[in-house]
N, C-alpha and C positions, 0 to 999 in steps of 0.2 A: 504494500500500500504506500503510496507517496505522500509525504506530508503535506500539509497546507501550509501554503504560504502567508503570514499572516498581510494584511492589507496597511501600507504605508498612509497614515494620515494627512495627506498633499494640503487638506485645509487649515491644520494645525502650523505644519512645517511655514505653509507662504505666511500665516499671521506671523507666527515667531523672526520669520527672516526678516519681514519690513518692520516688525517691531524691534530689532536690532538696529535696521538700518535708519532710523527713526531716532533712536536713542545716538546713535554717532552723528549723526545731521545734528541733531541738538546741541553736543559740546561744540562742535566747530563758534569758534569766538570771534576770530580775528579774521582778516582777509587772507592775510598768511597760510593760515588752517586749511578754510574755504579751498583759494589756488590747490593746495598742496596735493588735497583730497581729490579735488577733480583732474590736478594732471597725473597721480596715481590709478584712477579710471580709467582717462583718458586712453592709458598703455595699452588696455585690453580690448583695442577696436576693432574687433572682430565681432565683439557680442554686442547688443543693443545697450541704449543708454542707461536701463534699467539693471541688467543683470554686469554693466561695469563697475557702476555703485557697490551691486553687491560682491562682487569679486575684493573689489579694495576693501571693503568693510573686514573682509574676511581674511585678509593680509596676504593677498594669492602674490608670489612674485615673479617675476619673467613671463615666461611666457604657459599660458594654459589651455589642455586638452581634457577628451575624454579617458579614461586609462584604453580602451586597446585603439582608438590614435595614439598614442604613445609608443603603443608597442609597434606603430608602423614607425616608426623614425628612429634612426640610427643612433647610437650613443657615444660617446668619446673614446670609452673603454671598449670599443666593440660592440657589436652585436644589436641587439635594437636596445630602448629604452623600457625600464621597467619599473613600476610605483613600489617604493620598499614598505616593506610588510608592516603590516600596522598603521598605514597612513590612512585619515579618515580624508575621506572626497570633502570638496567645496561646493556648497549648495548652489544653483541655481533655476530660473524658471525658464520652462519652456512651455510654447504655445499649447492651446488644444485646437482645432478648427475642424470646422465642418462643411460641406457644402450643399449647394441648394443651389437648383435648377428652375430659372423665370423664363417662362415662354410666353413671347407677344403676343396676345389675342390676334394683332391685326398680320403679321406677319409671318409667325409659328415660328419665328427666328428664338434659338435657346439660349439662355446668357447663364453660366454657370458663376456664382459668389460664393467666396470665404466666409465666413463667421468664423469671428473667433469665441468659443465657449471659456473658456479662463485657462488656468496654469499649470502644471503640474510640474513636480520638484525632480532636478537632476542632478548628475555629481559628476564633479571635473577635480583636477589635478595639476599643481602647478608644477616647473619645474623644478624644484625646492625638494620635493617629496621624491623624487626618482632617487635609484640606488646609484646610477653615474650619470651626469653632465649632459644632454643632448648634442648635437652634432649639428646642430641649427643653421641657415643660411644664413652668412654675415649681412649684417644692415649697413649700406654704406650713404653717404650724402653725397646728392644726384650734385655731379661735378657745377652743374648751372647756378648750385646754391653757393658755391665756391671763389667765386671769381670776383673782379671787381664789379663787376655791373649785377650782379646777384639780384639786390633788392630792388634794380629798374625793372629786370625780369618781371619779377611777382608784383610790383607796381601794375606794371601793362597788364598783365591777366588779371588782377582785381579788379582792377578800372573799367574791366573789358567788361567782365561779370557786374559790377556793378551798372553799369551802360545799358546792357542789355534788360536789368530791370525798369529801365526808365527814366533815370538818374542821368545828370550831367556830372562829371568830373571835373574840379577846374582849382588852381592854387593864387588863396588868398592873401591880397597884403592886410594884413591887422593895423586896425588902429590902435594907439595908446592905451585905449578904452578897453581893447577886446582882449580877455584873456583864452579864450578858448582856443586849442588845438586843429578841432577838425568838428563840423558842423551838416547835420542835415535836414533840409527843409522839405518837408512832405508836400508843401505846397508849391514851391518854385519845382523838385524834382531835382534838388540839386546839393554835389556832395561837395563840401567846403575844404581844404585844405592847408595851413598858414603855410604860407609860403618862406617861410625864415627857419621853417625845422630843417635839420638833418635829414639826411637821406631813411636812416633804420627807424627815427622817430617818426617823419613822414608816412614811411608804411605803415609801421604801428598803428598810426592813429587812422589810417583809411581801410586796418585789418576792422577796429573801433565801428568805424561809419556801417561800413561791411556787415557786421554783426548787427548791430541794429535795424539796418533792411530785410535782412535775413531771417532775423528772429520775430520779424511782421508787427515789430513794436508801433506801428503806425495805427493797425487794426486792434492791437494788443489794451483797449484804453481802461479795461481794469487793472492796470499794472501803475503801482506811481513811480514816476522819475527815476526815484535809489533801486528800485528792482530795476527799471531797465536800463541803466546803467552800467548795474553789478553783470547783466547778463551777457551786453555787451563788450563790457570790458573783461570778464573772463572768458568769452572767444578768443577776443584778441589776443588775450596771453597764451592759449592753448593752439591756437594759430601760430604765432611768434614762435612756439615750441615746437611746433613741425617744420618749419620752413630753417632753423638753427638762427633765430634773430634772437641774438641778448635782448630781450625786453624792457630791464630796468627795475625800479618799483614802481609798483601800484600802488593805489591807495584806493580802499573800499570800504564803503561804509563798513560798521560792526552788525553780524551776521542778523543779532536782535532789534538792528535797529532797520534795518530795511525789510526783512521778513515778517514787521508787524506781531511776534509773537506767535505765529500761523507756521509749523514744522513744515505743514502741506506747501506750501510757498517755496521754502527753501528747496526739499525734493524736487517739485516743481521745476523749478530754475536750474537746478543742478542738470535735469532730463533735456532740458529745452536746450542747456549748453552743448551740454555732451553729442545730443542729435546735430544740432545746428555747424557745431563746428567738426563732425566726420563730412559732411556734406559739403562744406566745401573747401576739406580735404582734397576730398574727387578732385573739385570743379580746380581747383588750382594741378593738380596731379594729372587733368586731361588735356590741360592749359598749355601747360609745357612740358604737357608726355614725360614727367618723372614719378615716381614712385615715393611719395613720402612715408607712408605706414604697409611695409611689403608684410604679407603675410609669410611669417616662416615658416608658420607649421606646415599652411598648403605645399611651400614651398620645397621644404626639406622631404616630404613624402613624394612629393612627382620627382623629386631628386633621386630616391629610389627605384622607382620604377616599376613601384608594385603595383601602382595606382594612377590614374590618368588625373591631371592637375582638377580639373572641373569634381570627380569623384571624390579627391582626397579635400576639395574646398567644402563640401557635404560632411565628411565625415567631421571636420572640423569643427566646424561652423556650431553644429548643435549636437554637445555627446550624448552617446549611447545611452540607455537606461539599462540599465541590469533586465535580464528579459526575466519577463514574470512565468509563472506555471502556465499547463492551460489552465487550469481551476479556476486561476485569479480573475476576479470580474474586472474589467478593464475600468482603468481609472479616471474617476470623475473630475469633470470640468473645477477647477478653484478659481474665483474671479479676483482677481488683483485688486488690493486694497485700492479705493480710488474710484474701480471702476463700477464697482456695483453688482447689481445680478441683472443687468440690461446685456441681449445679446448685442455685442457690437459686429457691425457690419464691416469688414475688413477685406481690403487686398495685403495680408501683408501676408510674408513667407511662414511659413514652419519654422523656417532655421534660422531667422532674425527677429523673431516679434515679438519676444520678449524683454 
């Protein structure tokens, strides 16, 4: 007779997780903290902006897979890589979805939709936890970002992107009067520049403008000022940190004082960062065709050759779950704190929607 499996509480686990991640959102004090936490996130852009938070919460460091991705990637010592015994997995969520088939009355034409029904808990492994070293593909800076004219590069492509939303580009002489950096007006359609910065601080400040177009702060008008500011300015700094721009300091309000006392806010913000600034990651990385956040993992397993780059980008992306018995009744939909028990109507993937 085979025993039963008992059934993993997916509803318990997602409260406890965001209730942790709740309790760390909370101490963060300082802008200092705040940056720090989200460019430790940041690292793990692979996953969505949700289960980055909870990676960092949970102190994952390098680089994290499923345990057998793992065991497809080679190790320093030889051999492939292997999770030393006794290591407990790191929690995260992954989607549940559903679909559902609408047919035109008028046309019999079928449109198939996602739904997403809620979450369920998985377990990944940093490379911390391995018995030797991975054998990872070196991350190098795209030669573009090197040279003297670097940050006119990524000037042009901002500008471009920015352009195309509608925006004018253009560098201002400041009066005496004007302390401001860099300025954008929803209503002329136009992104301001002082024309007396630096070259690294000029981009910065137009990574700044960037951010706030991006983040739909225009549409955004339940948001005051110090939030979207904070949100802005910590793209830019997470930006500045992909492209290899010293940034400098910042200065952000204190975490209690723009957050209203509202945890949900901060999360909030944190998510809205974290997405905003993978996006136009891309957009600068298709701009001038370099690679800023290469994936390794994909990388190092089609380096193998056991698996085709597109298969091992799957394998990665969303690890495995421990497969259950048949017996086990298949696991119920958990709705993410936030979301409610509303089915949401989603295009998003399996293996990023969390």
């Amino acid at each position: 007779m085979v025993a039963r499996r008992s059934r993993v509480d997916h509803a318990r686990l997602v409260e406890d997780l965001h209730a942790r991640l709740d309790e760390r959102l909370t101490a963060l004090a300082t802008s200092d903290d705040w940056l720090d936490y989200l460019a430790a996130a940041r690292h793990f852009h692979r996953y969505s902006p949700n289960n980055q938070l909870l990676l960092a919460l949970q102190g994952a460091e390098g680089s994290v897979a499923s345990y057998s991705t793992w065991q497809k990637i080679p190790a320093t010592g030889g051999g492939t890589c292997q999770v030393a015994k006794g290591e407990k997995g790191l929690t995260i969520l992954a989607p549940l979805t559903s679909k559902s088939v609408e047919v035109d009355d008028d046309t019999g034409e079928e449109t198939t939709r996602k739904r997403l029904r809620g979450f369920r808990t998985v377990k990944v492994f940093h490379q911390g936890q391995l018995t030797d070293p991975p054998s990872l593909a070196e991350q190098i800076m795209p030669e573009l970002l090197i040279g003297e004219d670097r940050w006119q590069h990524v000037w042009w492509a901002v500008a471009g992107r920015i352009e195309a939303d509608g925006f004018d580009v253009a560098h201002h002489t400041r009066t005496p009067a004007e302390k401001w950096n860099g300025r954008t007006s929803w209503t002329d359609r136009q992104v301001l520049v002082a024309d007396d910065l630096e070259p690294p601080q000029a981009l910065k400040t137009l990574l700044h403008e960037w951010g706030h177009i991006e983040l739909d702060h225009e549409r955004r008008t339940d948001l005051n000022r110090s939030v979207k500011e904070v949100e802005a300015e910590s793209v830019a700094y997470l930006l500045a940190q992909s492209i290899g721009l010293d940034s400098g300091d910042y200065s952000l309000p204190y975490i209690a004082a723009w957050a209203g006392g509202d945890i949900s806010n901060v999360r909030r913000s944190a998510e809205q960062v974290l997405a905003t600034t993978k996006r136009l990651v891309e957009s600068i990385e298709i701009d001038l065709g370099i690679d800023l956040a290469p994936d390794v993992i994909s990388r190092s397993i089609a380096d193998t050759n056991d698996v085709t780059e597109i298969g091992s980008r799957i394998t990665a992306a969303v690890p495995e779950a421990t497969p259950e018995p048949a017996q086990e009744v298949a696991p119920e939909a958990v709705p993410l704190p936030g979301l409610g028990g509303k089915k949401q109507e989603t295009t998003v993937s399996v293996l990023t929607g969390c």
